[in-house]
Backbone as CSV, one residue per row, in Angstrom:
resi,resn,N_x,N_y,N_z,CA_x,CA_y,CA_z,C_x,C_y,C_z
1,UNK,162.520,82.900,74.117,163.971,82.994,74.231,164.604,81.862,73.439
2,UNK,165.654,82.390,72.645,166.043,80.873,72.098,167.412,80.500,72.239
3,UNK,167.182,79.139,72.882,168.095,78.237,73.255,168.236,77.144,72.673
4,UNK,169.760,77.010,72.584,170.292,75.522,72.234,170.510,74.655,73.447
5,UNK,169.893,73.256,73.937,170.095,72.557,75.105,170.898,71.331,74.926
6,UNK,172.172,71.252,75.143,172.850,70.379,74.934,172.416,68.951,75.943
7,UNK,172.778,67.373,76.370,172.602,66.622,76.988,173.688,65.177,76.422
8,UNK,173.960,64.705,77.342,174.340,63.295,76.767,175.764,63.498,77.598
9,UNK,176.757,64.432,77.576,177.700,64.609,78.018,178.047,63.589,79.170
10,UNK,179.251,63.025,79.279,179.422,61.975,80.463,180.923,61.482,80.138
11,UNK,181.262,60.343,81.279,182.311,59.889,81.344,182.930,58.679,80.335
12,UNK,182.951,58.141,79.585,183.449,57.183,78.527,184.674,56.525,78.605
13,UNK,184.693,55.161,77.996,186.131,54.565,78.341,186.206,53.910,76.689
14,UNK,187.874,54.275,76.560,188.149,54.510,75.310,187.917,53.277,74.427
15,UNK,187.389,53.566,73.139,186.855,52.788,72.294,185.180,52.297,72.426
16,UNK,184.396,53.248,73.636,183.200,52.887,74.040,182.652,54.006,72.911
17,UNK,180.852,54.049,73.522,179.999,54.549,72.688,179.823,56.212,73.740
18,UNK,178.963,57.192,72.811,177.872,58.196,73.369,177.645,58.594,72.569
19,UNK,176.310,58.974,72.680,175.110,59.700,72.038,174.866,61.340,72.624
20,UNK,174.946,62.129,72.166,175.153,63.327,72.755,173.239,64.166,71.934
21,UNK,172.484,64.645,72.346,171.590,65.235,71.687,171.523,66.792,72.036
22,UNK,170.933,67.323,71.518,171.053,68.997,71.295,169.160,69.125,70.638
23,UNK,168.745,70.233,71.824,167.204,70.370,71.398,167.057,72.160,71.535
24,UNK,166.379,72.401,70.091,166.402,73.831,70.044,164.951,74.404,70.480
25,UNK,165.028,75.922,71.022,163.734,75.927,72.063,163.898,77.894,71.385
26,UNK,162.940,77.955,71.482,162.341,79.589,70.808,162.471,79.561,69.375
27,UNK,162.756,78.962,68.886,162.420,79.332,67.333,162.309,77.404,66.800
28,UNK,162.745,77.715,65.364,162.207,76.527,64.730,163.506,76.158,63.780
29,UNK,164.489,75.570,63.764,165.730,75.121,62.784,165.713,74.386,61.807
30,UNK,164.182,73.946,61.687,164.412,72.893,60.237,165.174,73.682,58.711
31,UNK,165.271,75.249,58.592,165.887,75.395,57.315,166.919,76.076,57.774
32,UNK,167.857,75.726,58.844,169.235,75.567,58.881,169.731,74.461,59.282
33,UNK,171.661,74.736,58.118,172.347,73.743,59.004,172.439,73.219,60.310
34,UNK,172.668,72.288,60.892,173.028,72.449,62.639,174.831,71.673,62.096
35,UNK,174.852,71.986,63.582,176.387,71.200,63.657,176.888,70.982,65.132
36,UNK,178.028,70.090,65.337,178.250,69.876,66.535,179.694,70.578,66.595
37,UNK,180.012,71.235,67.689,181.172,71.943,67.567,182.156,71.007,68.838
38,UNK,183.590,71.080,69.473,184.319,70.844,70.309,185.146,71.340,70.316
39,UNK,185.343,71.758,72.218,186.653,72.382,72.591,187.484,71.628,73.429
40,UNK,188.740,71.206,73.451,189.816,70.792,74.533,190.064,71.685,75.421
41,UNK,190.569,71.267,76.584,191.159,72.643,77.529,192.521,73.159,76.782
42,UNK,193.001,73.994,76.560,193.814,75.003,75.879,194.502,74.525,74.059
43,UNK,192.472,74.380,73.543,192.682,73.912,71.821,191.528,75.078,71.770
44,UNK,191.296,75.449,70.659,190.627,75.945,70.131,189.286,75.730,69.375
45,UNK,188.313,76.068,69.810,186.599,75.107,69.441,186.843,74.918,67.901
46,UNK,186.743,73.989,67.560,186.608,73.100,66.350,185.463,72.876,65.963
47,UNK,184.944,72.401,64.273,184.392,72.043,64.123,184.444,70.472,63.680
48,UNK,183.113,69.739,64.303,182.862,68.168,64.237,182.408,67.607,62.822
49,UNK,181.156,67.763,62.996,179.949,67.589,61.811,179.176,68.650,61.652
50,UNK,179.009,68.732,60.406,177.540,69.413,60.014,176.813,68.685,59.264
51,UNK,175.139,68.878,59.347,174.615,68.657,59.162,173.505,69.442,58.474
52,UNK,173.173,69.832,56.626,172.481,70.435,56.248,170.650,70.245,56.674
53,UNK,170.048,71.641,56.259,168.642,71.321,56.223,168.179,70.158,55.402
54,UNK,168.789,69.540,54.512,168.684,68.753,53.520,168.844,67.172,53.766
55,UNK,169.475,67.028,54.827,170.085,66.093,55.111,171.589,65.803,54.646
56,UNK,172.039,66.721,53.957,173.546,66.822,53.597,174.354,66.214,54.557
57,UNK,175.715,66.017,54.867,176.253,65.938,55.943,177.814,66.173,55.853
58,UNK,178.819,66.949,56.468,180.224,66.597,56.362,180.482,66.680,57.822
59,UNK,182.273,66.231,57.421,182.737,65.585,59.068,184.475,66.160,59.160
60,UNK,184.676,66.700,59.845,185.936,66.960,60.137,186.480,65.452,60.250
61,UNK,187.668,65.508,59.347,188.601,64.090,59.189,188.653,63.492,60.625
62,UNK,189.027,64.070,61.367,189.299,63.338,62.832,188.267,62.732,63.412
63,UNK,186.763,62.865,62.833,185.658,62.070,63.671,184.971,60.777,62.246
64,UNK,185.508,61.384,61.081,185.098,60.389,59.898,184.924,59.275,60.064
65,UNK,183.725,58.538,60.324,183.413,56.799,59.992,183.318,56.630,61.823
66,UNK,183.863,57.309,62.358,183.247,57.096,64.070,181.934,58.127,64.397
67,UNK,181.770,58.875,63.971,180.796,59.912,64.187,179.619,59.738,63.261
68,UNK,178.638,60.379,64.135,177.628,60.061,62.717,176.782,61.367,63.556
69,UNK,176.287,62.391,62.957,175.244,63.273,63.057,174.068,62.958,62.307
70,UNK,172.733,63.520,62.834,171.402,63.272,62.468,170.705,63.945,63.523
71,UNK,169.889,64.519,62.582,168.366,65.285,63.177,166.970,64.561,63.033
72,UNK,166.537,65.203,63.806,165.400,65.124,63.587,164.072,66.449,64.083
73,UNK,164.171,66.732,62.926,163.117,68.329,62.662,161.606,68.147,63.778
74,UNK,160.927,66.990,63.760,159.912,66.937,64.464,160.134,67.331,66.201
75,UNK,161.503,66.688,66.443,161.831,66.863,67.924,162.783,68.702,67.948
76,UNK,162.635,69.120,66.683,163.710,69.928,66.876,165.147,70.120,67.672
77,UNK,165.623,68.938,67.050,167.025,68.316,67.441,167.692,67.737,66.329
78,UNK,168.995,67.756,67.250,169.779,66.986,66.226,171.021,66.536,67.440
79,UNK,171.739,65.455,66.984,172.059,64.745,67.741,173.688,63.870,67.360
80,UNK,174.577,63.339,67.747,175.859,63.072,67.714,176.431,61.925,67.926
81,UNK,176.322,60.558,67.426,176.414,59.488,67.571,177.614,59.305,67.383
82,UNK,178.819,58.781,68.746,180.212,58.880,68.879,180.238,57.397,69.362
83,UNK,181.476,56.761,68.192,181.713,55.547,68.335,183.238,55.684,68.547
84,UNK,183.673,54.101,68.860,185.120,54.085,68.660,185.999,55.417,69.299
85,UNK,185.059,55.916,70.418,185.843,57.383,71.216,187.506,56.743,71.373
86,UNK,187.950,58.064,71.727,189.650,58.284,71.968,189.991,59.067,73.031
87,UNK,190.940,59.098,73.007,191.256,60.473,74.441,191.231,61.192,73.773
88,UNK,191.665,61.665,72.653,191.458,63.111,71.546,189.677,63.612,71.795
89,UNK,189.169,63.283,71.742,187.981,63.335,71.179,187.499,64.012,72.706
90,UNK,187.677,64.489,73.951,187.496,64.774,75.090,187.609,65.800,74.737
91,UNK,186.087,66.507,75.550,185.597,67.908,75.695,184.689,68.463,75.890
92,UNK,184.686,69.714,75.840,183.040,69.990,75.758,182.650,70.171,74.491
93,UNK,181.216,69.961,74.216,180.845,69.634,72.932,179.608,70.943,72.603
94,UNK,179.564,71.167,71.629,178.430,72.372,71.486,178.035,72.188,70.363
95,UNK,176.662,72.204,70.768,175.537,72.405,69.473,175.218,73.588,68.723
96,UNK,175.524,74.007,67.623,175.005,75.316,66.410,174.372,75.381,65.458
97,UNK,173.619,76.568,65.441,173.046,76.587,64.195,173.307,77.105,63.289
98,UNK,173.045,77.368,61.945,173.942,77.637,60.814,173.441,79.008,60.421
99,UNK,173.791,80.033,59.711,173.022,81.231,59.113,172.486,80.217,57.623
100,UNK,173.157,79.766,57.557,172.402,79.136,56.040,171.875,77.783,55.930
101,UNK,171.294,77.268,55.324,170.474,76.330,55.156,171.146,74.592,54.725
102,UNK,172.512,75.086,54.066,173.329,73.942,53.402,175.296,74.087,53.829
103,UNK,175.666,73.540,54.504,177.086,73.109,55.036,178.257,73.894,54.245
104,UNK,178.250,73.486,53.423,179.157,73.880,52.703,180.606,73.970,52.637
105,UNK,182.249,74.881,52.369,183.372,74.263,52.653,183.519,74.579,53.831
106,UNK,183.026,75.801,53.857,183.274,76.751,55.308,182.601,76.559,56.658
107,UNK,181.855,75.533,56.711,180.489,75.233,57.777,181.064,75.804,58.853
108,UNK,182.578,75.736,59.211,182.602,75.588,60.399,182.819,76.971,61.274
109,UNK,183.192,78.446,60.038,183.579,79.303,60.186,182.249,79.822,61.311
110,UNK,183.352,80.746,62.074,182.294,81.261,63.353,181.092,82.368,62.796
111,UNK,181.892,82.931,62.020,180.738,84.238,61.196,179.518,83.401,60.837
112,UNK,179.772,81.896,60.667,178.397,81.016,59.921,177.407,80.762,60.937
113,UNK,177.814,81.378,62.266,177.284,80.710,63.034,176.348,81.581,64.021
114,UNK,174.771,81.011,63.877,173.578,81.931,64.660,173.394,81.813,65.845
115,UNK,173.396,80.663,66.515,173.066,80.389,67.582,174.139,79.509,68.577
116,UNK,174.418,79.506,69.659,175.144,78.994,69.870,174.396,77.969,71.418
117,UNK,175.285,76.371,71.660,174.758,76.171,72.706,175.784,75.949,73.761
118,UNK,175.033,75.733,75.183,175.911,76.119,76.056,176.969,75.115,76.334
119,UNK,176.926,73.716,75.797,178.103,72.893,75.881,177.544,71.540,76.867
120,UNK,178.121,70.712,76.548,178.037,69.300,77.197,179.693,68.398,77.348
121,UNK,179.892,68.162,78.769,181.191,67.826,78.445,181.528,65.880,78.337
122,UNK,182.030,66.132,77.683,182.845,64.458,77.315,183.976,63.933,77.846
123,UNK,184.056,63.397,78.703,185.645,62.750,79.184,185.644,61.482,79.086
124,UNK,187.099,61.133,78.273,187.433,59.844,77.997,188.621,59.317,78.983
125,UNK,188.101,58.207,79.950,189.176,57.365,80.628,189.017,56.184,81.129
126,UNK,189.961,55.609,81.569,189.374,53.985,81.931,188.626,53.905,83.755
């Protein structure tokens, strides 16, 4: 069966750290993109980062230079390194996989998207 397993999700106080990881289970993702997706309560799921098979990488402007995505193919994961959080940045977070192998302009479009995971949530407060 294949699943995306999200983890890391938790409570944060603004300008702190989290590490969010995502581990894929029935198949094998090293020659697709992954990416991290987020939803607000009444916003629309966005895309974060992607991350090519290649090691490529792009970032939706709003997480640029605080975010950092990285995999790692051996653990079949990939994972979401959130710095400098905000109250914006609160949600649930979801891990995807790509139909294609390299990011590109469109990464974030839903048609691009194979697998989906079930979400990890993030709340930012003091």
């Amino acid at each position: 069966q294949v699943q995306l397993v999200e983890s890391g999700g938790a409570l944060v106080q603004p300008g702190g750290a989290l590490r969010l990881s995502c581990e894929a289970f029935g198949f094998t993702p090293d020659y697709y993109a992954l990416m991290w997706f987020r939803q607000a309560p009444g916003s629309e799921r966005e895309g974060v980062p992607c991350i090519s098979s290649t090691m490529g990488t792009g970032y939706a402007w709003a997480v640029k230079d605080r975010f950092t995505i990285s995999r790692d193919n051996r653990q079949k994961s990939v994972y979401l390194q959130m710095t400098s959080v905000q109250a914006e940045d609160a949600g649930v977070y979801y891990c995807a996989t790509s139909m294609k192998r390299f990011c590109g302009e469109n990464w974030a479009a839903p048609d691009n998207i194979k697998h989906w995971g079930d979400g990890t949530r993030v709340s930012v407060s003091w």
